[in-house]
Backbone bond lengths (Angstrom), bond angles and torsions (degrees), N, CA, C in turn:
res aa  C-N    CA-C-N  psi(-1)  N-CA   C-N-CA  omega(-1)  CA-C   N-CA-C  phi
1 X - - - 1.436 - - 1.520 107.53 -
2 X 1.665 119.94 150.45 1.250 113.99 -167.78 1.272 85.25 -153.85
3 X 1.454 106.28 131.74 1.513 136.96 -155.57 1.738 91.54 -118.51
4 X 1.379 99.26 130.42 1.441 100.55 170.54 1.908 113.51 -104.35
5 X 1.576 116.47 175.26 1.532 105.61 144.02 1.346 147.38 -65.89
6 X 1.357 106.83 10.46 1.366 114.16 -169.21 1.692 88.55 -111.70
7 X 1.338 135.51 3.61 1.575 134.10 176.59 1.688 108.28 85.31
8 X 1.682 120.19 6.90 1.077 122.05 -151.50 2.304 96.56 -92.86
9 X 1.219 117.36 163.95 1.870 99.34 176.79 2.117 79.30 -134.27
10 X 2.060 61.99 141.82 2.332 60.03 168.50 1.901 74.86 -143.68
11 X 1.482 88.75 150.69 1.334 98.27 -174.15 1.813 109.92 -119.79
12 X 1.443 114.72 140.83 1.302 93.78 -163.96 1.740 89.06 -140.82
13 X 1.521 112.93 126.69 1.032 120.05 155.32 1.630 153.83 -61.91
14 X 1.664 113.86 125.75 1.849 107.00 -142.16 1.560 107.92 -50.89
15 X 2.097 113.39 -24.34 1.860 89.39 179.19 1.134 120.43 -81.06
16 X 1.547 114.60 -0.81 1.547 115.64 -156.30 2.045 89.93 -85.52
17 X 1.326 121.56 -11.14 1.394 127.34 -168.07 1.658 87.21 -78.18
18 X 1.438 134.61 134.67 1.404 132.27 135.78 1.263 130.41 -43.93
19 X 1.703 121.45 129.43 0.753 122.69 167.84 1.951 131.50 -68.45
20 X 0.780 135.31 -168.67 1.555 115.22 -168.83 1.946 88.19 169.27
21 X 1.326 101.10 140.58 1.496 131.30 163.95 1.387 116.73 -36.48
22 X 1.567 140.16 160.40 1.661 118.25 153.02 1.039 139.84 -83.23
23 X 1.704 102.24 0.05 1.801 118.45 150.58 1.243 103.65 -121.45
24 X 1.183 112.88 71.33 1.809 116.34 151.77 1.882 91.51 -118.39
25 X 1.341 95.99 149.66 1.394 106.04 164.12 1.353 129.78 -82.89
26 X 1.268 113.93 20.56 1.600 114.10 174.46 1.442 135.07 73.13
27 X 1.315 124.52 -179.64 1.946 103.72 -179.97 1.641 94.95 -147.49
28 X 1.410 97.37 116.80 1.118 132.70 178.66 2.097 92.19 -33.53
29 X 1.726 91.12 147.65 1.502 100.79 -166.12 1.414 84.66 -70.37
30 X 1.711 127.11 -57.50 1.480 123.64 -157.89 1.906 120.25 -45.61
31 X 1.818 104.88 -7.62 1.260 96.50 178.06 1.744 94.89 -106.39
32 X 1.367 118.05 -0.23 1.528 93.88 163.07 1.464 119.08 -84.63
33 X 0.993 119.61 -33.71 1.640 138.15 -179.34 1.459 108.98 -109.59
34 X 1.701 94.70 135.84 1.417 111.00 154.08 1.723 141.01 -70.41
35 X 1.464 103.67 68.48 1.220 96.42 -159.09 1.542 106.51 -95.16
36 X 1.444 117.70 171.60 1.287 113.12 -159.75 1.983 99.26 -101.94
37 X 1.395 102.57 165.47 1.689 103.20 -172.19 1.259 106.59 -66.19
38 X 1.169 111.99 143.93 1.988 136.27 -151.45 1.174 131.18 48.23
39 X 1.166 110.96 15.64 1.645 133.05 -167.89 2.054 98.65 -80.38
40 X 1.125 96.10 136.69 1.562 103.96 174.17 1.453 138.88 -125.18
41 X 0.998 143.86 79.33 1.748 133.77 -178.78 1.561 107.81 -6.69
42 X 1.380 130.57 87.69 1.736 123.68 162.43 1.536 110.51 -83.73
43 X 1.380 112.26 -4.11 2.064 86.71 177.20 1.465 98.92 -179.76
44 X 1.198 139.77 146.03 0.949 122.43 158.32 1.759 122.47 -134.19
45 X 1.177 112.55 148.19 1.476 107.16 -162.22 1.979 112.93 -124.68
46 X 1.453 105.30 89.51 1.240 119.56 147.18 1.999 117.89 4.11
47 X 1.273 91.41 99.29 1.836 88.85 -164.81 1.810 88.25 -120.71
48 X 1.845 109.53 103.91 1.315 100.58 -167.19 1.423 111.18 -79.61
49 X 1.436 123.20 -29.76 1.157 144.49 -175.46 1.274 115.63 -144.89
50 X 1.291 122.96 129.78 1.807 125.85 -174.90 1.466 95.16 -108.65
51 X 1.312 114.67 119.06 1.473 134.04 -177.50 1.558 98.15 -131.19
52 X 1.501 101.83 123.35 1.774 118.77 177.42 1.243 92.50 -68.63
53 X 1.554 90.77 151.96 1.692 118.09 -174.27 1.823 115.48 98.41
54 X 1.203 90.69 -39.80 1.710 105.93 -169.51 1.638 97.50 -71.18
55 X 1.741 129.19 143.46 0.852 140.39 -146.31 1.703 97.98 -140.86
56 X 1.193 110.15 138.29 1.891 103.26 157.56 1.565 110.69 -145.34
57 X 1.170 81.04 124.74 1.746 120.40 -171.81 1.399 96.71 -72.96
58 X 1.459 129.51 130.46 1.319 146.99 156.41 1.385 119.41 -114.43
59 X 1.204 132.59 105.93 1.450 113.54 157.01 1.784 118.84 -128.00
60 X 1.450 126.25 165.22 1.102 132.05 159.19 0.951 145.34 -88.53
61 X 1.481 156.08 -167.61 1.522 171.45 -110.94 1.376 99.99 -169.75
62 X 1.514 140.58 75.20 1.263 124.67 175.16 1.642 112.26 75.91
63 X 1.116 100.24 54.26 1.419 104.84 173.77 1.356 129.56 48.10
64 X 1.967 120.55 1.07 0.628 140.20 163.88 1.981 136.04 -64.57
C-alpha cells in the first residue's frame, strides 16, 4: 500500500511492478500510478496477507 500527501492509498500489486536488470535504472512510480499533480509517495506499507476484520489506523501531526 502506498500512502500519498494528499491522505489518498493506491495499492499496487508485486507482479503488476516491472521487472528490470541490476543496471537498469528503473520506472519511475508516477508511470505505475495515477497520481494527481503535486501528489507524492510519503510511506509505504508492505501488506503480506489481507485478512477481513484487520484494520489500519493512520493518523497525522496537525491535520497534516
Amino acid at each position: 500500500m502506498l500512502f500519498t500527501n494528499t491522505g489518498r492509498v493506491y495499492r499496487l500489486k508485486a507482479y503488476e511492478i516491472p521487472e528490470a536488470s541490476r543496471t537498469s535504472r528503473g520506472t519511475a512510480i508516477i508511470n505505475l500510478l495515477q497520481l494527481m499533480p503535486e501528489e507524492k509517495i510519503t510511506a509505504v506499507i508492505p501488506i503480506e496477507e489481507y485478512k477481513e476484520g484487520e484494520d489500519l489506523f493512520m493518523s497525522t501531526k496537525k491535520g497534516l
